[in-house]
VEXDREN-2710 file (C-alpha; in Angstrom, 1 decimal):
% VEXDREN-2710
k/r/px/py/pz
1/UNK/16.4/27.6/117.4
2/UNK/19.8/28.1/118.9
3/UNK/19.1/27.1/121.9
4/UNK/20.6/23.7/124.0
5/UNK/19.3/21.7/127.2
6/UNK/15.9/23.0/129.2
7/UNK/16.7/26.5/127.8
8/UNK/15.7/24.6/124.4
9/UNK/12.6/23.0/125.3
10/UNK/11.6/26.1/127.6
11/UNK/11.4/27.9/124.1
12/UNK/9.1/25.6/122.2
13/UNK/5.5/26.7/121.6
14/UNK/4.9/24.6/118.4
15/UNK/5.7/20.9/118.1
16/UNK/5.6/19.9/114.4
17/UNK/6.4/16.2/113.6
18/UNK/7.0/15.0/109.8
19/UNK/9.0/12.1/108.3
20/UNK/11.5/12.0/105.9
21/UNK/9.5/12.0/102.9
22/UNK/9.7/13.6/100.1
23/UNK/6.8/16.3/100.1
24/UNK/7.2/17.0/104.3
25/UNK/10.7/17.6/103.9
26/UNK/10.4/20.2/101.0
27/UNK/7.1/21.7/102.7
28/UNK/9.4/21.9/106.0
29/UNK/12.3/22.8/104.2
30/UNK/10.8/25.7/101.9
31/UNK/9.1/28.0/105.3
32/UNK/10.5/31.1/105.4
33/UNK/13.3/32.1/107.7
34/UNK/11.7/33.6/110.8
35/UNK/9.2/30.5/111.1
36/UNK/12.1/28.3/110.9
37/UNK/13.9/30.2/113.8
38/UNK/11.3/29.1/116.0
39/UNK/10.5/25.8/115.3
40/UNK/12.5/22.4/116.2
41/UNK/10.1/19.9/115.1
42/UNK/10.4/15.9/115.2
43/UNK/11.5/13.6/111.9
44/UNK/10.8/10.3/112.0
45/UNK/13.9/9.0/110.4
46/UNK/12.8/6.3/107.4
47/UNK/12.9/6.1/103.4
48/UNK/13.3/8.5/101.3
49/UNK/11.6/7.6/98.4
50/UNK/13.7/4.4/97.1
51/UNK/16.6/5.3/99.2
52/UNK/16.6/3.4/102.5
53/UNK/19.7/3.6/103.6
54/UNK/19.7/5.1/107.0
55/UNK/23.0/7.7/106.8
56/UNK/21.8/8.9/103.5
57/UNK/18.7/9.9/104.1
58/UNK/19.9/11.6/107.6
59/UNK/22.1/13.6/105.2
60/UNK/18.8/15.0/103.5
61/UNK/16.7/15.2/106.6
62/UNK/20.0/17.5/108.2
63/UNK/20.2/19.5/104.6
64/UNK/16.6/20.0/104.6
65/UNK/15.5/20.9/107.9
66/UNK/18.8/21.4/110.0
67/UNK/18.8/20.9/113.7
68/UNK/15.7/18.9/114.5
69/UNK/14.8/16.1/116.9
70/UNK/15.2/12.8/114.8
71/UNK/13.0/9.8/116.1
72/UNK/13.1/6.3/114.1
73/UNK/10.3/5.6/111.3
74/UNK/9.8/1.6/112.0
75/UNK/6.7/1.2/110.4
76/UNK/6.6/-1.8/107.9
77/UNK/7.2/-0.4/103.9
78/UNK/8.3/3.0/105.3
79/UNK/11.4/2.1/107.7
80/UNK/15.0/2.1/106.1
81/UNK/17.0/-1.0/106.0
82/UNK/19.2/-1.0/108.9
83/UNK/15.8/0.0/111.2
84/UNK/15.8/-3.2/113.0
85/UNK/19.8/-2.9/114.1
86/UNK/19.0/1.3/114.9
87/UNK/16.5/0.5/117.7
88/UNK/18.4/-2.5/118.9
89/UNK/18.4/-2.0/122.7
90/UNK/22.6/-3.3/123.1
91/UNK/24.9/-1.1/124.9
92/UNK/22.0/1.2/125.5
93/UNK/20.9/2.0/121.9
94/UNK/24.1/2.3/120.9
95/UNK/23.7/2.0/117.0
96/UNK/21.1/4.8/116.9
97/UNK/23.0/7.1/119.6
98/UNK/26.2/6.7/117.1
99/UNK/24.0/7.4/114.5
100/UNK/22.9/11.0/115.5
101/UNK/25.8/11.8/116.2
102/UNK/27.2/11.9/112.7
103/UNK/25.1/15.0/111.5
104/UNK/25.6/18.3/113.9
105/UNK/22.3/19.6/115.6
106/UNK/20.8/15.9/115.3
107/UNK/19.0/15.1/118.6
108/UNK/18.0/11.5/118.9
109/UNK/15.0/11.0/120.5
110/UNK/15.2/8.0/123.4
111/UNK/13.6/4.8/121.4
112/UNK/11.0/3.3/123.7
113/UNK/11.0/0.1/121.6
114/UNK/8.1/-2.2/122.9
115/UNK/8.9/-5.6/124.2
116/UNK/12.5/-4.2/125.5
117/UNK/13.8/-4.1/129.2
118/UNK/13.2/-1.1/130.8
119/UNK/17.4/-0.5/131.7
120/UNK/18.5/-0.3/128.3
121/UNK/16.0/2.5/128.0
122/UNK/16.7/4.9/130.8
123/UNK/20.9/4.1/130.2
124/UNK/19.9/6.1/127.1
125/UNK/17.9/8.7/128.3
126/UNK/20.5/9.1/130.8
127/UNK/23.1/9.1/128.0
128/UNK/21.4/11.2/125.9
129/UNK/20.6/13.9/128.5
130/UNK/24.7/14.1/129.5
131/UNK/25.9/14.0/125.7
132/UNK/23.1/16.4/124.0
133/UNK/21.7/18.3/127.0
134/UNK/17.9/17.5/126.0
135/UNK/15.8/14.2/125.6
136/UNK/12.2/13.4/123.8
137/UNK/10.5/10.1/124.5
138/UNK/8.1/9.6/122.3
139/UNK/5.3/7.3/122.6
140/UNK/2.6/6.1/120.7
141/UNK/1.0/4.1/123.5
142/UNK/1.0/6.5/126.3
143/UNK/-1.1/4.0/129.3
144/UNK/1.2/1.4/128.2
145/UNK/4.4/2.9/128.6
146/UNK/3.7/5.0/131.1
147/UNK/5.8/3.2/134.0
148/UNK/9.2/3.4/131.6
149/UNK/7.8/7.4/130.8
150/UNK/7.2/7.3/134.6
151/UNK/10.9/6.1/135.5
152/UNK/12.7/8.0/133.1
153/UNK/11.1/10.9/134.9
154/UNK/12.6/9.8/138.3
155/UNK/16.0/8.5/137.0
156/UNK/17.3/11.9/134.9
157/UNK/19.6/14.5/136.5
158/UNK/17.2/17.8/135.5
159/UNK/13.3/17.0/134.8
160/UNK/13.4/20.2/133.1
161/UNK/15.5/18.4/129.9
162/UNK/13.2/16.1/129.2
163/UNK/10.1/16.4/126.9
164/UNK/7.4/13.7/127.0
165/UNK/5.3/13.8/123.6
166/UNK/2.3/12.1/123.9
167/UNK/1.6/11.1/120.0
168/UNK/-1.7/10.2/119.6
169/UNK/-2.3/9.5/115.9
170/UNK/-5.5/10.3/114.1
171/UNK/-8.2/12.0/116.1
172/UNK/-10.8/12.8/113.8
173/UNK/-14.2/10.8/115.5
174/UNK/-12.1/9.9/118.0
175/UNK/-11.5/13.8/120.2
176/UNK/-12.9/12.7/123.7
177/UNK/-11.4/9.3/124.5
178/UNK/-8.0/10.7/123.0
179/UNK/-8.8/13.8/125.1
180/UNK/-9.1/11.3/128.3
181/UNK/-6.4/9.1/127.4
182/UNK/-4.0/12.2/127.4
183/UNK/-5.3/13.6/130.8
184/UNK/-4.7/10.5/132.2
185/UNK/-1.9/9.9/131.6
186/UNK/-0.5/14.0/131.9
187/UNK/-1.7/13.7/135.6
188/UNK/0.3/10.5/136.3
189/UNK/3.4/12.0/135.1
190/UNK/2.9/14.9/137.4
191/UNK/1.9/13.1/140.1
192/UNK/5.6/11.7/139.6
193/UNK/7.1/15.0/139.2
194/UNK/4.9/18.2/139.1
195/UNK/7.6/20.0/136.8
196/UNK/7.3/16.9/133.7
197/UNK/7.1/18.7/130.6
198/UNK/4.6/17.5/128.4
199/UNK/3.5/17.9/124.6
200/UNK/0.4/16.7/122.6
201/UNK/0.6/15.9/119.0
202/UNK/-2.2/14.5/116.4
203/UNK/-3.6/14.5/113.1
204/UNK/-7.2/15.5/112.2
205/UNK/-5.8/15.3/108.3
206/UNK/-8.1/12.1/106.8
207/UNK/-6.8/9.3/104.3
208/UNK/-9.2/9.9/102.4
209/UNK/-10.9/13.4/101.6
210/UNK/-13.4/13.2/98.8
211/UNK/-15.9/11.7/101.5
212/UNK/-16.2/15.5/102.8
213/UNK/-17.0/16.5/99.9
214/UNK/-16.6/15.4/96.0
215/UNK/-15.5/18.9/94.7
216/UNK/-14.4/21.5/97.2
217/UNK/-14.9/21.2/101.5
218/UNK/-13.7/22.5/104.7
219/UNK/-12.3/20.3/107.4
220/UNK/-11.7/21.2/111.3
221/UNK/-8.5/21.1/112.4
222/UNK/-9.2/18.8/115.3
223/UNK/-6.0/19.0/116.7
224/UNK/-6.6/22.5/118.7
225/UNK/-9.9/21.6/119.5
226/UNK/-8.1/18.3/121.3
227/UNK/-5.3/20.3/122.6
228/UNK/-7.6/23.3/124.1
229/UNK/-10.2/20.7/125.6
230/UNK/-7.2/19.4/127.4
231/UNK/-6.2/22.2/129.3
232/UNK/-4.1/24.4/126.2
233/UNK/-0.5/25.5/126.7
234/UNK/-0.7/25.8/130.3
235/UNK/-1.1/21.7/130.1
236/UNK/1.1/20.8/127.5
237/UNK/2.7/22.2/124.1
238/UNK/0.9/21.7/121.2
239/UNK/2.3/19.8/118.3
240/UNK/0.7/17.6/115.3
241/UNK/1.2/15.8/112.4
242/UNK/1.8/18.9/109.8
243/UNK/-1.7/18.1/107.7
244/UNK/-0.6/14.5/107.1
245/UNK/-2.9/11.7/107.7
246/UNK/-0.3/9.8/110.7
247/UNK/-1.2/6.1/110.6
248/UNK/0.5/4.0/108.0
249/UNK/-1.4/2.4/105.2
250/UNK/-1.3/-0.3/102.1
251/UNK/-1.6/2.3/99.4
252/UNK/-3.4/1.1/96.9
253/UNK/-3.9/1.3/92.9
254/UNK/-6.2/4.4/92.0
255/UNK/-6.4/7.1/89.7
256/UNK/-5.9/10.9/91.8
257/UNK/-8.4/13.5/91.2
258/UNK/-5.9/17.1/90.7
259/UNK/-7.2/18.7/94.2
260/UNK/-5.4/21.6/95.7
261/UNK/-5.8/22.6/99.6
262/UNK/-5.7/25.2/101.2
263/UNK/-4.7/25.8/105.0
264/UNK/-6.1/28.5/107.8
265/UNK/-5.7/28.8/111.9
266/UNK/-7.9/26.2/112.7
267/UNK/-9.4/24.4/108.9
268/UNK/-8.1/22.7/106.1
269/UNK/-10.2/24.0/102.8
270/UNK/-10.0/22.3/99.5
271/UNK/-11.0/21.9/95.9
272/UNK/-10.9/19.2/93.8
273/UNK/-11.7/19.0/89.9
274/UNK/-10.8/16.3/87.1
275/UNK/-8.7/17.1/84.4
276/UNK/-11.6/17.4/82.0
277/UNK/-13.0/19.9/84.4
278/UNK/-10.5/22.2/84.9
279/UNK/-7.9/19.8/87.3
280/UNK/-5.2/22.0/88.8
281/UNK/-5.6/25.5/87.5
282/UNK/-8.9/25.6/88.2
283/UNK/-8.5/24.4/91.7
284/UNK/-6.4/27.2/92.6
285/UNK/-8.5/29.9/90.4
286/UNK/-11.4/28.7/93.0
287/UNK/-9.4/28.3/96.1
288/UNK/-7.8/32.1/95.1
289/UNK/-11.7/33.2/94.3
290/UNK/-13.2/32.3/97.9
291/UNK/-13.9/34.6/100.7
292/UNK/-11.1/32.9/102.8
293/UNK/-7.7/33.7/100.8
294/UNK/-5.2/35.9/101.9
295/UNK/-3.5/37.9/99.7
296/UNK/-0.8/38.5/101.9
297/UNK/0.2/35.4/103.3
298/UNK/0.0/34.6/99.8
299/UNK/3.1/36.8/99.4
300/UNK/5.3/35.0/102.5
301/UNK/4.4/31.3/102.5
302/UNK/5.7/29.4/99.7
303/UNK/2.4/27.2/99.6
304/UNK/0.1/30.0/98.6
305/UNK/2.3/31.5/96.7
306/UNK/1.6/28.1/94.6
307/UNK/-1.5/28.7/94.6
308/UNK/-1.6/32.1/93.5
309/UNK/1.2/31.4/90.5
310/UNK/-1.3/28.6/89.3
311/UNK/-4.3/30.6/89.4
312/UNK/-2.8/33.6/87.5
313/UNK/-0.9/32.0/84.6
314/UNK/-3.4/29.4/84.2
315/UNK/-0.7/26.6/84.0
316/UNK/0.4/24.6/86.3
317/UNK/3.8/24.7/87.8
318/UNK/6.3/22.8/87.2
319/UNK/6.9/19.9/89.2
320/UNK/3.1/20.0/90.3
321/UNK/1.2/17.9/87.6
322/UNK/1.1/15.6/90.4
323/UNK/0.0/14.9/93.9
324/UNK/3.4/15.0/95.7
325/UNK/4.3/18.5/95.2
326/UNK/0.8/19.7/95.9
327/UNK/1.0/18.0/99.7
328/UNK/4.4/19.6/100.3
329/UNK/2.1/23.1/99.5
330/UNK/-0.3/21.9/102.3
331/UNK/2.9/21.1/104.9
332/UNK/4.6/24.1/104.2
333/UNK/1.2/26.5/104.7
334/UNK/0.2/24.6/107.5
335/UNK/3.4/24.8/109.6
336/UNK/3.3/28.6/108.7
337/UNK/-0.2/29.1/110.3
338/UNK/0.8/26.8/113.7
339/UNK/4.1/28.8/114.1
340/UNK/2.7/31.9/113.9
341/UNK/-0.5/30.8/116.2
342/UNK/2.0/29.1/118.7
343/UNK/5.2/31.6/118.1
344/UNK/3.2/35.1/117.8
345/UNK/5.3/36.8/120.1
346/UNK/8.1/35.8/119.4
347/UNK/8.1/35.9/115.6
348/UNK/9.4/38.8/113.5
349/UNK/5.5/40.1/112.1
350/UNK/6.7/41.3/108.4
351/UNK/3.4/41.7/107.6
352/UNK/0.4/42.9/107.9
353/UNK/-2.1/39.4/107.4
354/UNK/-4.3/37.3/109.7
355/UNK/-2.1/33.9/110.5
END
């Protein structure tokens, strides 16, 4: 978007948040232009495959998705090196204010680092609101941080340039406390000021998929339901996870069934088959077969288009004898459907398809 300040944050309707991975950044970075004229998602700032340094993967993340909002990855195994020094509270976050600044359209999102003094955090929201116009705060423990959320709120110039996201990791089996963790603390924030602009994100995506089904299943994308249950756009904007599973884990040694998904409005559809069954190419010749695909989104997202290529030459493409280029499918589809659910009105409609 180029947009600045409120203005910027009036205009979001879709809140996508990915890392700077290898797959989410090519499923981000592969949407087609409208979408991406709409959108101004969050990346969480860590490795990038083996490279860990901090400036060179910001160099990728700016290449790859342009102007975004860039928050810190500081999860253990996925943080770059210099994390710890990035998200050190001196001279008000300093280090990761500097840091931002060094790639044009980068907007640092305020670190709420936990176990921190509260006046190192609002000098930056402060100094991030003067220097970029706009401010995210991002938490991940919403009723625990809600008095620095609530004091940020109280200590800006303009409530209208700051955007609270409420991130509230995986959701699936877990909808109605989530649901009443986020109304809880949505009402607190407007009882502090009735104009505090609010977004919901989650992931419904599981870590592991073959327990829905060994060979092909259909999954609920939980996030809208969460999102509507708690009041829909009139309550906050929506925003998720792009169709990755959010929390980290140990991954471990096992041997990957070929399994290609496919994304709609409001499920996740898949197919899995082993190579002596078929693996990829059969995958998409079934996903392609079922009542659900679209021929024409086929021809403007880059995911299906995947798909389609893999069905009809009955080879798979290059680069996707593996898992990695198959997820970066699933981001890029699913981004396309939320856009154009969140965006309708306000995205170009060159064609004629139900997203």
């Amino acid at each position: 978007m180029n947009l600045q300040g409120p203005e910027l944050l009036e205009a979001i309707r879709y809140l996508p948040a990915i890392r700077s991975r290898q797959a989410e950044l090519r499923g981000y970075s592969e949407l087609r232009q409208p979408t991406k004229e709409v959108l101004h998602p969050i990346v969480s700032l860590g490795k990038l495959g083996r490279v860990d340094d901090a400036r060179r993967v910001l160099e990728t993340v700016s290449e790859k998705v342009g102007p975004c909002f860039l928050d810190l990855n500081t999860f253990a195994g996925q943080a770059c090196r210099q994390w710890n020094e990035l998200c050190d509270p001196s001279n008000n976050y300093e280090a990761w204010r500097q840091l931002a600044e060094t790639q044009e359209g980068i907007t640092p999102v305020a670190l709420l680092r936990e176990g921190a003094t509260e006046r190192p955090f609002i000098r930056q929201v402060l100094m991030i609101e003067e220097r970029f116009g706009a401010v995210v705060i991002r938490t991940r423990r919403a009723a625990q941080d809600l008095p620095s959320l609530q004091a940020a709120l109280s200590a800006v110039n303009d409530v209208n340039s700051v955007l609270i996201v409420l991130d509230l990791g995986y959701v699936r089996g877990a909808v109605e406390p989530k649901e009443t963790e986020a109304r809880r603390v949505i009402s607190a924030l407007r009882s502090t000021d009735p104009a505090a602009r609010v977004a919901v994100i989650s992931s419904s995506y599981p870590r592991v998929i073959s327990v829905y089904g060994d060979q092909r299943g259909s999954l609920p994308i939980l996030e809208r339901e969460l999102h509507a249950q708690i009041g829909g756009d009139e309550v906050a904007i929506y925003g998720d996870h792009a169709s990755i599973y959010p929390e980290p884990f140990e991954p471990t040694m096992s041997r990957w069934v070929p399994r290609v998904d496919y994304c709609l409005d409001y499920a996740w559809l898949y197919e899995r088959r082993r190579d002596d069954a078929g693996g990829y190419v059969e995958c998409a010749r079934r996903v392609v077969d079922s009542p659900d695909w679209d021929p024409a989104f086929a021809d403007v997202a880059w995911g299906a288009d995947i798909i389609r290529r893999t069905a009809q030459s009955g080879a798979v493409q290059g680069g996707f004898g593996s898992p990695g280029n198959w997820i970066a499918a699933r981001v890029n589809m699913h981004i396309e459907r939320q856009a154009a659910l969140g965006a309708a009105d306000g995205m170009e409609d060159d064609w004629e398809g139900d997203l």
